[in-house]
N, C-alpha and C positions, 0 to 999 in steps of 0.2 A: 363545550364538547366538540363542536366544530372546530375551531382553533385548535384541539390538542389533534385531528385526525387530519388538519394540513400539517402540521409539523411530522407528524409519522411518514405525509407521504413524500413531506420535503426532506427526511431524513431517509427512507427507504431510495427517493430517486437518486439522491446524492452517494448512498453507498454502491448503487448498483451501478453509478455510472463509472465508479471508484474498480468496482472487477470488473467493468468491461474495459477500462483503461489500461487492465495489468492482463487482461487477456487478449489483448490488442499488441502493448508491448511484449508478450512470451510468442506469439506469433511472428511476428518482426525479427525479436531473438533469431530464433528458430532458422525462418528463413535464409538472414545475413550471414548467421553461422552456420548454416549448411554449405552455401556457398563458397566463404569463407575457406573452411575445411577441405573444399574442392579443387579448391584453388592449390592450397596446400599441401595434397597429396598429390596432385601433377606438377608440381614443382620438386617433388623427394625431398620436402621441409616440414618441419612441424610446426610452425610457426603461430598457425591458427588456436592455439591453446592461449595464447598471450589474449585473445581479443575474448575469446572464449571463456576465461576466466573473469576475465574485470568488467566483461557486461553483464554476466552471469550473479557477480558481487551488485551489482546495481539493482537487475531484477530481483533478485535477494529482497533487497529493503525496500524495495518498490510494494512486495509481497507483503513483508512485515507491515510495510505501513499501511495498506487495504485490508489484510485479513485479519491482523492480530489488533491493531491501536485504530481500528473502523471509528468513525464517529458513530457514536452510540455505544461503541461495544463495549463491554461488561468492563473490561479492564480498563479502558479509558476513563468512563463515568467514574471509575473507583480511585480512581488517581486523582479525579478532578473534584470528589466529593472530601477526599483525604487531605488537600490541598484548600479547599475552601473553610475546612475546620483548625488547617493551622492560623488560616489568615485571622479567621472571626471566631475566636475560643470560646467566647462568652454563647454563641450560638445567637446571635441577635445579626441580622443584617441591614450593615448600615444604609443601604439603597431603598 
């Protein structure tokens, strides 16, 4: 019982540390492209959408990979249980 309530909290600290890392990076974002954009419109250029866009693409997947594909999370397990019944069809595991 013990053992299964360090792994919950070794899988809870590990995801939480997983969205404070993407809400560290959306802060960062935020910042650099604000300035960015500041910079940009005292110059009379729109330039700031280039940077704006392709880090925007980055935290994108940063997001997908914390929120949606979590370790533990439903979809991942499902993938990973799906994945282990093609290896081992017989349902016997050789380990």
């Amino acid at each position: 019982m013990e053992t299964n309530d360090t792994s919950l909290d070794k899988l809870a600290r590990r995801r939480a540390k997983a969205k404070l890392g993407w809400f560290s990076h959306a802060a960062v974002y935020l910042a650099v492209n604000a300035g960015l954009i500041t910079l940009s419109l005292a110059n009379g250029r729109a330039w700031a959408i280039f940077p704006l866009l392709g880090w925007g693409l980055g935290l994108l997947m940063h997001g997908i990979a914390v929120w949606v594909f979590a370790p533990g999370g439903h979809l991942l397990e499902g993938m990973v249980q799906r994945e282990r019944a093609k290896l081992d069809p017989t349902g016997t595991k050789p380990w």
